[in-house]
C-alpha distance (Angstrom), angle and dihedral (degrees) to the residues before:
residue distance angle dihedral
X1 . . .
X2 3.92 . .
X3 4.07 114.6 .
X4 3.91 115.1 -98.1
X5 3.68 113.6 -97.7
X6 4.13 134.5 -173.2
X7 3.59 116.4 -144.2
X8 3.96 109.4 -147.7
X9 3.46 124.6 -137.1
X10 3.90 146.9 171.6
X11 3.59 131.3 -111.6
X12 3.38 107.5 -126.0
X13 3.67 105.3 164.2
X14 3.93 134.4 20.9
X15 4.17 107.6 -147.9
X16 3.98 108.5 173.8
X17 3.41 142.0 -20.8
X18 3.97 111.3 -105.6
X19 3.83 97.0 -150.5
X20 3.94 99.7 -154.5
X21 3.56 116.7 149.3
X22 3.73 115.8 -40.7
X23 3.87 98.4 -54.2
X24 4.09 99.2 88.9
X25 3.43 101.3 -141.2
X26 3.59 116.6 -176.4
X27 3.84 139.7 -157.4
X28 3.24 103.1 -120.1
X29 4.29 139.4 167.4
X30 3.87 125.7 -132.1
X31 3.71 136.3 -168.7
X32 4.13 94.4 -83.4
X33 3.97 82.4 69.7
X34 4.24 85.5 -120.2
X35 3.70 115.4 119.1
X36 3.99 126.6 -135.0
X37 3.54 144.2 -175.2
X38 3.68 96.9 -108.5
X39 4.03 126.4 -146.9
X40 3.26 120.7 -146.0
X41 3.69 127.8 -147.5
X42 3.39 96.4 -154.1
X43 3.74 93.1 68.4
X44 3.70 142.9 96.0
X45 4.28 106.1 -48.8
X46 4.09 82.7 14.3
X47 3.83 106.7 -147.3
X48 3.65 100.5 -8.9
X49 3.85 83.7 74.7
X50 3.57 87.8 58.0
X51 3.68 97.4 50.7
X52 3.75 97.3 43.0
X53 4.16 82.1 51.0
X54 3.93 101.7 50.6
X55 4.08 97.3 35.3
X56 3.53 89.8 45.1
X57 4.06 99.6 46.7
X58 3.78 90.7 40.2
X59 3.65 96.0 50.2
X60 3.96 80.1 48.3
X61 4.12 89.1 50.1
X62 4.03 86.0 49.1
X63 3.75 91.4 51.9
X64 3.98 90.2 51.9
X65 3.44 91.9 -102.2
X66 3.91 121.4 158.4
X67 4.23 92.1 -108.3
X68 4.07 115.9 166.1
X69 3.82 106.1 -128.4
X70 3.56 115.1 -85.9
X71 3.77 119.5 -149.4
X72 3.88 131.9 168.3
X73 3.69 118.2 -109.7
X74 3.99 127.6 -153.6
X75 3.69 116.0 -143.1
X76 3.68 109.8 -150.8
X77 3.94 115.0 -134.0
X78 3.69 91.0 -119.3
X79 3.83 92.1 50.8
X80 3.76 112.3 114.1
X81 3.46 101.6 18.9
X82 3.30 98.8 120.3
X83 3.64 100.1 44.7
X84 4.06 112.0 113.1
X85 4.23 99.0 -152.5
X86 3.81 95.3 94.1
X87 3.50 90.9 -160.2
X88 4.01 95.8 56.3
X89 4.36 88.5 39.4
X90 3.91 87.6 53.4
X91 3.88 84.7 48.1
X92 3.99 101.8 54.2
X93 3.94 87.2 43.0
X94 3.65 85.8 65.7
X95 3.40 93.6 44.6
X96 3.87 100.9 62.8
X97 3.80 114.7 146.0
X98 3.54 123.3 16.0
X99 3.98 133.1 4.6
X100 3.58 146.0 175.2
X101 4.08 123.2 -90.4
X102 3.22 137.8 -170.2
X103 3.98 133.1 -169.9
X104 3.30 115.3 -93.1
X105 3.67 111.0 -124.0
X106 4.05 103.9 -152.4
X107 3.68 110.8 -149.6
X108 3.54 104.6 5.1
X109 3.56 126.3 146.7
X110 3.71 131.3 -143.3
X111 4.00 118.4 -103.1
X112 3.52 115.7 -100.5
X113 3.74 106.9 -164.4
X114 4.21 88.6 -161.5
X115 4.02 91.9 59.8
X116 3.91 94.3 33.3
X117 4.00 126.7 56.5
X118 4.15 112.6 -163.5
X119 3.48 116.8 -154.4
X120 3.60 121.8 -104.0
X121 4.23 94.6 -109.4
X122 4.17 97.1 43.1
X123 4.43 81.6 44.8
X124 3.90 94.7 49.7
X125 4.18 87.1 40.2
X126 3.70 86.6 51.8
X127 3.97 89.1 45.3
X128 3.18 106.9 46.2
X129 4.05 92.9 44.9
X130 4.36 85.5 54.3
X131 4.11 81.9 50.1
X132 3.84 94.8 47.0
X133 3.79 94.7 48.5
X134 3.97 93.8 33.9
X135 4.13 93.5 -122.0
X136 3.37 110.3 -179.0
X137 3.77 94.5 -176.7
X138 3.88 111.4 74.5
X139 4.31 95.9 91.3
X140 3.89 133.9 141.1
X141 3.97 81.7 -104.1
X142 3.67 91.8 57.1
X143 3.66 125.1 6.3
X144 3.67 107.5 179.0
X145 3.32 91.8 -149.4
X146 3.81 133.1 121.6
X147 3.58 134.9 -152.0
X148 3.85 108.1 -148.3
X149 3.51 135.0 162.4
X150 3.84 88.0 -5.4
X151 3.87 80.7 -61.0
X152 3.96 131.1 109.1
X153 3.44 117.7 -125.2
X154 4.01 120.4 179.0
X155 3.67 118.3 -141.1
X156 3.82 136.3 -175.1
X157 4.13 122.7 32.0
X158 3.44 93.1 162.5
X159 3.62 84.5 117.9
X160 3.79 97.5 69.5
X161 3.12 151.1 85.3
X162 3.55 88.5 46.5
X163 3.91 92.8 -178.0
X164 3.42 92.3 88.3
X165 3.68 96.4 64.7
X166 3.62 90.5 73.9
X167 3.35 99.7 17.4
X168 3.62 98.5 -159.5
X169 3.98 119.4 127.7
X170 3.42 107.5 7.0
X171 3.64 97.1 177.5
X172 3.80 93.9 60.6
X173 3.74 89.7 42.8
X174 3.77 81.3 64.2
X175 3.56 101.3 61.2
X176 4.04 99.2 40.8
X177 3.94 108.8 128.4
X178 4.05 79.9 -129.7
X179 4.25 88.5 -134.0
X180 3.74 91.7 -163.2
X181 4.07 88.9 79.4
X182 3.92 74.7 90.1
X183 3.75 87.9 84.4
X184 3.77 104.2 41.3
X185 3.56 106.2 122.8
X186 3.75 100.8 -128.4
X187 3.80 98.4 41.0
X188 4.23 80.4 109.1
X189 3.71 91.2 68.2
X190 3.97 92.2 32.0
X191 4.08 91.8 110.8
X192 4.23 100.0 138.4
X193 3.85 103.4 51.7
X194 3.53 92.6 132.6
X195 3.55 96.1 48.4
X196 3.95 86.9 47.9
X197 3.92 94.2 50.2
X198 3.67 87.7 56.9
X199 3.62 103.0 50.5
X200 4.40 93.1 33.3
X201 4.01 83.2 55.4
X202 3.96 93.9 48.4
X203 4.31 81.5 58.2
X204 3.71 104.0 41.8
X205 3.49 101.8 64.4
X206 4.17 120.5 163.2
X207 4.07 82.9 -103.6
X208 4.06 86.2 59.7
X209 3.71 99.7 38.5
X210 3.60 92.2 46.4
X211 3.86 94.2 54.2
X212 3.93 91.0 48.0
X213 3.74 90.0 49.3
X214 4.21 88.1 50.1
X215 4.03 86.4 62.0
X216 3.56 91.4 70.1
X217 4.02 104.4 95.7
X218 4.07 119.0 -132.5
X219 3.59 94.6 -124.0
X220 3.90 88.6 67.6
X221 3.71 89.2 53.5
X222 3.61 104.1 72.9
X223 4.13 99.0 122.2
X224 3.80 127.9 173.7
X225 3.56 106.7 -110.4
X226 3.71 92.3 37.3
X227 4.20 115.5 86.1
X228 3.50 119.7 -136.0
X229 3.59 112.5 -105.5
X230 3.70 123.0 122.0
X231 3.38 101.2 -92.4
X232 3.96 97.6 50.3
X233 3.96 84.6 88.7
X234 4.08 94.4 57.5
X235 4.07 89.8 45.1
X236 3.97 84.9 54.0
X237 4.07 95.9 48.4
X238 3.80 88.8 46.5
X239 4.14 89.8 53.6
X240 3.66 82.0 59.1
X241 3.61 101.8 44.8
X242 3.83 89.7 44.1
X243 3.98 91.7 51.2
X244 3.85 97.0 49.0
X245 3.97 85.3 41.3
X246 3.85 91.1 58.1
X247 3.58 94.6 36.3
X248 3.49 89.9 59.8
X249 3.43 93.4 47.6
X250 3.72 81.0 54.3
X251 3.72 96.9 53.6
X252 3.88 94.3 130.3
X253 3.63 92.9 65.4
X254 3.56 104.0 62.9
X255 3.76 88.3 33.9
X256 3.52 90.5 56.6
X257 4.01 92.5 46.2
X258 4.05 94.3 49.0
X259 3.71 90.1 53.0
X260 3.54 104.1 47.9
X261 3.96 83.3 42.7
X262 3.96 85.1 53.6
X263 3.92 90.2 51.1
X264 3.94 89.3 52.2
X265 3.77 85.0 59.9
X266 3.57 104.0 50.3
């Protein structure tokens, strides 16, 4: 299996606001003439967003997962300066440098799971990876999830890995049962967890986690709590590695905790 890799691109030009949740994304054009729904890091959770977004879609990509591409994108200084919502200006100010892009998907349609039935393997896969990476954002309410070219694609984990918010205890982070798997919209269908845990484990070895965890660039890791010297950004990556290492190692407990919260359901 070939080593993840970013592309990087340039914003070029800003098209509309995508007003989802308090993050601002945007539709927006860069210099490869594709168009993306941009991050910003000047938004709500800042850069921790960002993370949570490209470790958890490219652990998703190296599980076979239907991801988007993700690529970074610079904002220039002198982008947005000319844009008249105040709120949106102040926004790409703060988001100077590099970003967080994903594919736009042109025509897609959001997953409705009363029109369209998932099969029990691609519903556990889809479980199990929301369980691993403690996404609390996959729900009837909001699926994050689209249907495109008769294909699913899964969108949006900016949501998890909500560790990091605090940042405090990593290691027992790693072994909650993450209880809010109760919600996940295709925990119904989610019959072959076990099955899945074996196989997903086989594929993220320490080799693969630590080469998704080098993606994430140093300037995103500047956390309180952490000083500034140059190896503050290393110590960061290697709380990540170390977390998905012992959650893995954990697997059984958020297995466990999705199927007894399947049982509730039926």
């Amino acid at each position: 299996m070939s080593k993840p890799y970013l592309r990087t691109v340039n914003v070029t030009r800003y098209i509309t606001p995508l007003r989802e949740g308090g993050s601002l994304p945007a539709l927006a054009e860069a210099d490869d003439n594709f168009n993306y729904v941009l991050k910003f890091k000047g938004a709500g959770h800042g850069t921790k967003a960002l993370i949570a977004e490209l470790l958890g879609g490219e652990i998703a990509r190296a599980l076979g997962l239907p991801v988007p591409e993700l690529v970074f994108a610079n904002l220039d200084e002198a982008f947005g300066r000319t844009e008249a919502d105040e709120e949106i200006q102040d926004l790409l100010q703060n988001s100077q440098g590099l970003n967080l892009a994903l594919h736009f998907l042109s025509e897609a349609i959001n997953f409705d799971p009363v029109v369209t039935t998932v099969d029990a393997k691609l519903a556990s896969q889809i479980v199990w990876l929301d369980a691993f990476i403690t996404n609390v954002d996959r729900t009837f309410r909001n699926t994050n999830m689209l249907l495109w070219h008769k294909e699913l694609w899964l969108i949006d984990h900016g949501a998890a890995l909500y560790f990091h918010h605090a940042f405090s205890d990593p290691e027992g982070h790693a072994k909650v049962p993450f209880t809010l798997i109760k919600d996940h919209v295709l925990l119904p269908q989610a019959t072959l967890l076990e099955e899945v845990d074996a196989e997903y484990k086989a594929i993220l070895t320490e080799e693969k986690i630590r080469e998704i965890v080098s993606l994430l660039p140093n300037e995103w890791l500047v956390f309180e709590g952490f000083d500034e010297s140059p190896d503050s950004p290393q110590a960061i990556k290697e709380i990540y590695v170390q977390f998905f290492l012992i959650r893995l190692q954990n697997s059984a407990i958020f297995i466990k905790q999705a199927q007894d919260a399947r049982q509730a359901l039926i």
